[in-house]
MITOR-282791 format. One record per residue (C-alpha): chain; x, y, z. Coordinates in pm, 1 decimal, padded with zeros to 6 digits. Each point is the difference from the previous one (the first is absolute). Layout:
% residues N
> A X Y Z
...
//
This chain:
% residues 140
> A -02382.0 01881.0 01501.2
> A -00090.4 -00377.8 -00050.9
> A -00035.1 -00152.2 -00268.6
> A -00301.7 -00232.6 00025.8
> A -00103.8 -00038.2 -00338.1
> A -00071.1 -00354.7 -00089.8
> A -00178.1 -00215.1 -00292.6
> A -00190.7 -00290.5 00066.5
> A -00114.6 -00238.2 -00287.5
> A -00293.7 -00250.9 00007.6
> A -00109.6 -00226.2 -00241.4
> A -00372.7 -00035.8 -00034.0
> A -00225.7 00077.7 00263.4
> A 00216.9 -00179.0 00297.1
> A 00000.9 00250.4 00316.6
> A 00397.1 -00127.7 00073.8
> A 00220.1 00182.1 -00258.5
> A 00314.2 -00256.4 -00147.7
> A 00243.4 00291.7 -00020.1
> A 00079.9 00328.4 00180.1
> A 00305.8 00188.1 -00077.3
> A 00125.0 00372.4 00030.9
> A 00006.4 00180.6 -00333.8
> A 00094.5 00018.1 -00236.5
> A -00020.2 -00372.6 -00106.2
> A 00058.3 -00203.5 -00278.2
> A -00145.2 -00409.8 -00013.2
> A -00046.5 -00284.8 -00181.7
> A -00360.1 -00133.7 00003.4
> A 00053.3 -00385.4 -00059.4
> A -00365.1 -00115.7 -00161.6
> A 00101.0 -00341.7 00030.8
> A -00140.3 -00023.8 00330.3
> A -00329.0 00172.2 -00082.4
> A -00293.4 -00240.3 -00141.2
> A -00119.1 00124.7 -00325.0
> A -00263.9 00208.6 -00059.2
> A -00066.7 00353.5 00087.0
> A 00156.1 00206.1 00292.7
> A 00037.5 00381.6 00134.8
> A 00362.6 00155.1 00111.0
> A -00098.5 00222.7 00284.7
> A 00284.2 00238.4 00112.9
> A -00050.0 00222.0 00298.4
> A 00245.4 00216.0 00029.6
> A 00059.0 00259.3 00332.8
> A 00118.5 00322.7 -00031.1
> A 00269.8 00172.6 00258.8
> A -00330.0 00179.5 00121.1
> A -00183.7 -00271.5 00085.3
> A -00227.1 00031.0 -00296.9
> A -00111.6 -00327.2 -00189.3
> A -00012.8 -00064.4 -00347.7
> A -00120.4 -00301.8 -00198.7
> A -00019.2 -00158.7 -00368.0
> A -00128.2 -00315.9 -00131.1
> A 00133.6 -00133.4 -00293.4
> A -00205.6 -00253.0 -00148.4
> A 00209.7 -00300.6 -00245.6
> A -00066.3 -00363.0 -00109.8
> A 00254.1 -00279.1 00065.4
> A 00013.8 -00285.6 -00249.0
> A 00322.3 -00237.6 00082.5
> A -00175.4 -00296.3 -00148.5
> A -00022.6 -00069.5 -00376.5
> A -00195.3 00241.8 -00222.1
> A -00327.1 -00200.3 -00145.9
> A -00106.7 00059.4 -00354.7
> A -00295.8 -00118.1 -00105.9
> A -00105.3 00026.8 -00357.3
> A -00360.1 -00117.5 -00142.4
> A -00178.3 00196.3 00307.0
> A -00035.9 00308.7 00110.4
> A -00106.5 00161.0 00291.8
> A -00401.6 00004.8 00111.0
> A -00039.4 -00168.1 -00385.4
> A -00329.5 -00156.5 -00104.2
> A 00082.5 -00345.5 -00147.8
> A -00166.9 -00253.6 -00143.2
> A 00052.7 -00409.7 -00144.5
> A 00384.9 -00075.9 00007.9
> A 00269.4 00229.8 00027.5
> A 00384.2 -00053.9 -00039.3
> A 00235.6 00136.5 00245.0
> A 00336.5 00047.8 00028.3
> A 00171.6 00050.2 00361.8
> A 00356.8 00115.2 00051.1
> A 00231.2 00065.4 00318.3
> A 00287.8 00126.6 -00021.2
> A 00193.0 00215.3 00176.3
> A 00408.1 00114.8 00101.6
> A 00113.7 -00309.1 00114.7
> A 00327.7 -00042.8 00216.7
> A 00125.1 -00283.8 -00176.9
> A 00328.6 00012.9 -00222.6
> A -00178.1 -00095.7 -00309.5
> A -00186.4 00144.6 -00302.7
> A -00328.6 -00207.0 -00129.7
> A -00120.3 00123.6 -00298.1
> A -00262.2 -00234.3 -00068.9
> A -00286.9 00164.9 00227.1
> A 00146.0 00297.1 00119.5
> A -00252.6 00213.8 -00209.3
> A -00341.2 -00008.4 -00074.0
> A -00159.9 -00116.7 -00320.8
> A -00286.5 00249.9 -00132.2
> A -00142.0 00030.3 -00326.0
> A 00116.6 00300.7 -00275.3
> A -00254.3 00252.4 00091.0
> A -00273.9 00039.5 -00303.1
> A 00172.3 00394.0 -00070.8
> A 00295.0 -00118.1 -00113.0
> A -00143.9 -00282.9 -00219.9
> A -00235.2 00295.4 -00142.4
> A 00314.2 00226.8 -00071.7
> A 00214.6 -00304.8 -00164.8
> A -00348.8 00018.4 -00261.5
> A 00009.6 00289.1 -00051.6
> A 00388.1 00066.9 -00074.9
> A -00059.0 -00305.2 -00229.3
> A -00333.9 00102.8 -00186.3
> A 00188.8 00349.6 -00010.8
> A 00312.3 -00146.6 -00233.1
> A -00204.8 -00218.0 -00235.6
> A -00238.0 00316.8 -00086.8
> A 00307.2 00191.3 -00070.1
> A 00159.5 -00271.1 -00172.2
> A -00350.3 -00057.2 -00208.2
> A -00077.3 00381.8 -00052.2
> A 00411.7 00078.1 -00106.0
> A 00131.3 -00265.2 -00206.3
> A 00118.9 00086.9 -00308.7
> A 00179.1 -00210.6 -00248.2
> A 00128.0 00313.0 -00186.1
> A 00218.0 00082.2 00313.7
> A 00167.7 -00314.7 -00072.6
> A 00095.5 00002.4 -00339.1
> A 00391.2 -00035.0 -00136.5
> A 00107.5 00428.4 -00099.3
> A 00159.8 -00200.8 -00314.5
//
């Protein structure tokens, strides 16, 4: 018996696939040469029988820098002036570490200001409601 089982591999919706191979196969998908954005995997794959089968896997490539924007959000109703802060960054190829600008600068979030007061307002009521100069005197 033959063995005419093959896998063909598209990218998007282009009719011409850019790989065919016999199975089973292992490859390297090199996203460098894909423009960012959204794309679909589509993997046909033929059985010894003749019978077809198909998936589409769906993924996002992103080889530029990742944006951060902080000061909007998305679909945001704004009004007057509003400071923003805009970051790129991303895993650069150079030989170098730069620490100044490799993160992005947000604001302490208002929870953990609220839970700093209240670990502090917590000690000075116990230290108000519990002090006791008789604990401290001399046992002489």
């Amino acid at each position: 018996m033959e063995d005419n089982r093959i896998i063909k591999v598209f990218l998007d919706d282009s009719p011409q696939p850019f790989a065919s191979f016999a199975p089973p196969v292992k490859i390297v998908l090199d996203t460098t040469k894909i423009p960012d954005g959204k794309h679909t995997l589509k993997i046909v794959a033929k059985s010894s029988n003749n019978i077809e089968g198909v998936r589409e896997i769906p993924f996002i490539v992103r080889n530029g820098p990742e944006i951060a924007v902080v000061g909007l959000k998305d679909n945001e109703t704004v009004d007057a002036q509003i400071p923003i802060t805009i970051n790129a960054y991303g895993s650069e190829t150079s030989d170098f570490f730069v620490i100044r600008g490799s993160e992005t600068p947000k604001a302490v979030p208002a929870w953990v200001w609220a839970l700093v007061i209240i670990f502090i307002a917590f000690g000075l009521f116990y230290l108000i409601m519990y002090w006791n100069m008789d604990l401290y005197k001399s046992f002489v």
